[in-house]
Phi, psi and omega in degrees: 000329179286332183286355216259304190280329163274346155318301183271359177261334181286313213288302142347298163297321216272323190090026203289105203299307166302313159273009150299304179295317176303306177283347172298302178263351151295301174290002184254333187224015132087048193248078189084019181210160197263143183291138171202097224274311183314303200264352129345280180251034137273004178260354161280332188266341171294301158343286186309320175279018152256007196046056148309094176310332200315285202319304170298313182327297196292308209308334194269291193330326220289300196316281169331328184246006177052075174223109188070037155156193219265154194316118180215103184284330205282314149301334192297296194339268193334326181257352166296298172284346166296308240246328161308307175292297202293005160086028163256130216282267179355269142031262193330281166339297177269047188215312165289318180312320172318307199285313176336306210235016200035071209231107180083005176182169195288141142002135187188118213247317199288322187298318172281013157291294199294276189331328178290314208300303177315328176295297166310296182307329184281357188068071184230124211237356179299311192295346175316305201294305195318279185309334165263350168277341188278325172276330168312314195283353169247026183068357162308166130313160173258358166290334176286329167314304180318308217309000000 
């Protein structure tokens, strides 16, 4: 197991974008390793600078709740939306809530529409509900919601 754990830390120095998301998500949940949030996502922002999707993901969840670094709605959007544009339905999702509720970029009802749509179409099936409370909440129809 120790070679197994300096296996992955050499891999790690190296920037190997795959054991960067592996050690990341170990060190995030405290998993046969002591949680450590600060080194978590400097191993998601390395990661991330391969285009990572994982990797933009976890940095926005890390950024919105300010875990292992200071609270930033503003970075989430922006690692929301890399890890969305790069096609992750989970992303889409919490991107749209962003745009939903204005949390990191202004209230925006037609974007958390778009972002919901993207989201649904990648089979993230949450988003369905999301695209039918957003057209209840404007008079819309919700067949007028899908398109």
């Amino acid at each position: 197991m120790e070679t197994d754990e300096s296996s992955l830390e050499e891999r790690v120095a190296a920037g190997d974008p795959a054991a960067c998301m592996q050690l990341g998500k170990r060190l995030l949940r405290g998993r046969g390793i002591e949680r450590n949030y600060e080194r978590a996502l400097a191993c998601f922002d390395t990661a991330a600078r391969s285009g990572n999707a994982d990797a933009f993901y976890l940095m926005g969840k890390c950024y919105l709740k300010g875990v292992g670094c200071i609270k930033d709605p503003g970075g989430a959007v922006s690692c929301l939306e890399n890890a969305a544009r790069r096609g992750h339905a989970s992303a889409a999702l919490k991107l749209g809530e962003c745009f939903e509720r204005g949390i990191g970029a202004p209230k925006n009802d037609e974007l958390a529409a778009y972002w919901y749509r993207k989201a649904a179409a990648r089979g993230e099936s949450r988003a369905y509900d999301d695209l039918l409370r957003l057209a209840r909440a404007a008079g819309e129809s919700p067949r007028h919601a899908s398109r």
